[in-house]
Steps between C-alpha positions, in 0.01 A plus 500: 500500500349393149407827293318492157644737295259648231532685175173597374337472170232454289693317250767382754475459875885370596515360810739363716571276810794579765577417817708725763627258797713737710773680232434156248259609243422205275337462146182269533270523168413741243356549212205755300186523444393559136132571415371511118485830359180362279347430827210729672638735773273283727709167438838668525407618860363182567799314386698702683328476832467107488890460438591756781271299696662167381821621586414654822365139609746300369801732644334632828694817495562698796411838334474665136737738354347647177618791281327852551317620205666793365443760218498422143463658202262227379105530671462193399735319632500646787100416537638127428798466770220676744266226466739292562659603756124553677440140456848361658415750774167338520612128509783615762225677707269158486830331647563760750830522353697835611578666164760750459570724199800635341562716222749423175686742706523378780588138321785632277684651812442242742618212212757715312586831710384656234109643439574597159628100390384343183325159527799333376703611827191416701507159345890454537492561863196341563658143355845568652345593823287165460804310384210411189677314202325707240321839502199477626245531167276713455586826628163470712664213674801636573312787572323310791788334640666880575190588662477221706894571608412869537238420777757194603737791576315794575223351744605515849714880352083630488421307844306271328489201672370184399 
């Protein structure tokens, strides 16, 4: 199974490629998405959607595993990472790519055993887990590699099947 693990963003969408082959999961590709700040709200959504779609065709994943949106303190970033996340959810749709969500909750315990962990412990495990040479930069990256392990982990626990 190939997953797509997402952290959403306005500013950032990291994303990552895995692959779970029986109890082997193996690092493939990934990488973020950055978008211009100066840039209308229009283009940043469009930028977005035309990478995820890039990505989706160049990778052929099996299914998308993408970070819940959660409360914030901040409207407006909140407004951001949901127009994000509606257009990944969008391109995945147009793929008929199952898409499964997960909160930062959810991530931290299945990556760390912990649902209170800082990213820096989410990071840690995330590149020992991966046996990655470096942290994985930034956060939103590493970010997307956990979820991607969460679902790698956690999908056939929920009876998802793929």
């Amino acid at each position: 199974m190939r997953i797509l693990g997402i952290d959403p963003g306005i500013a950032r969408v990291g994303w990552a490629i895995i692959e779970r082959n029986q109890s082997v999961i193996t690092t493939r590709s990934y990488g973020c998405i950055t978008t211009n700040q100066s840039d209308e709200e229009s283009i940043r959504l469009l930028i977005i959607s035309k990478q995820t779609t890039l990505l989706i065709r160049q990778h052929k994943p099996d299914c998308i595993a993408l970070e819940k949106l959660f409360f914030a303190t901040n409207a407006k970033t909140v407004i951001g990472v949901g127009q994000a996340r509606g257009v990944i959810l969008l391109v995945g749709a147009s793929y008929s790519l199952p898409i499964f969500s997960y909160t930062p909750l959810e991530v931290k315990r299945a990556i760390t055993g912990d649902g209170h962990a800082d990213k820096l412990q989410v990071g840690r495990m995330v590149q020992m887990t991966l046996k990655l040479s470096e942290l994985p930069k930034p956060d939103d990256t590493a970010d997307a590699l956990a979820i991607a392990l969460t679902h790698a982990y956690s999908y056939k626990m929920k009876g998802k099947r793929i």
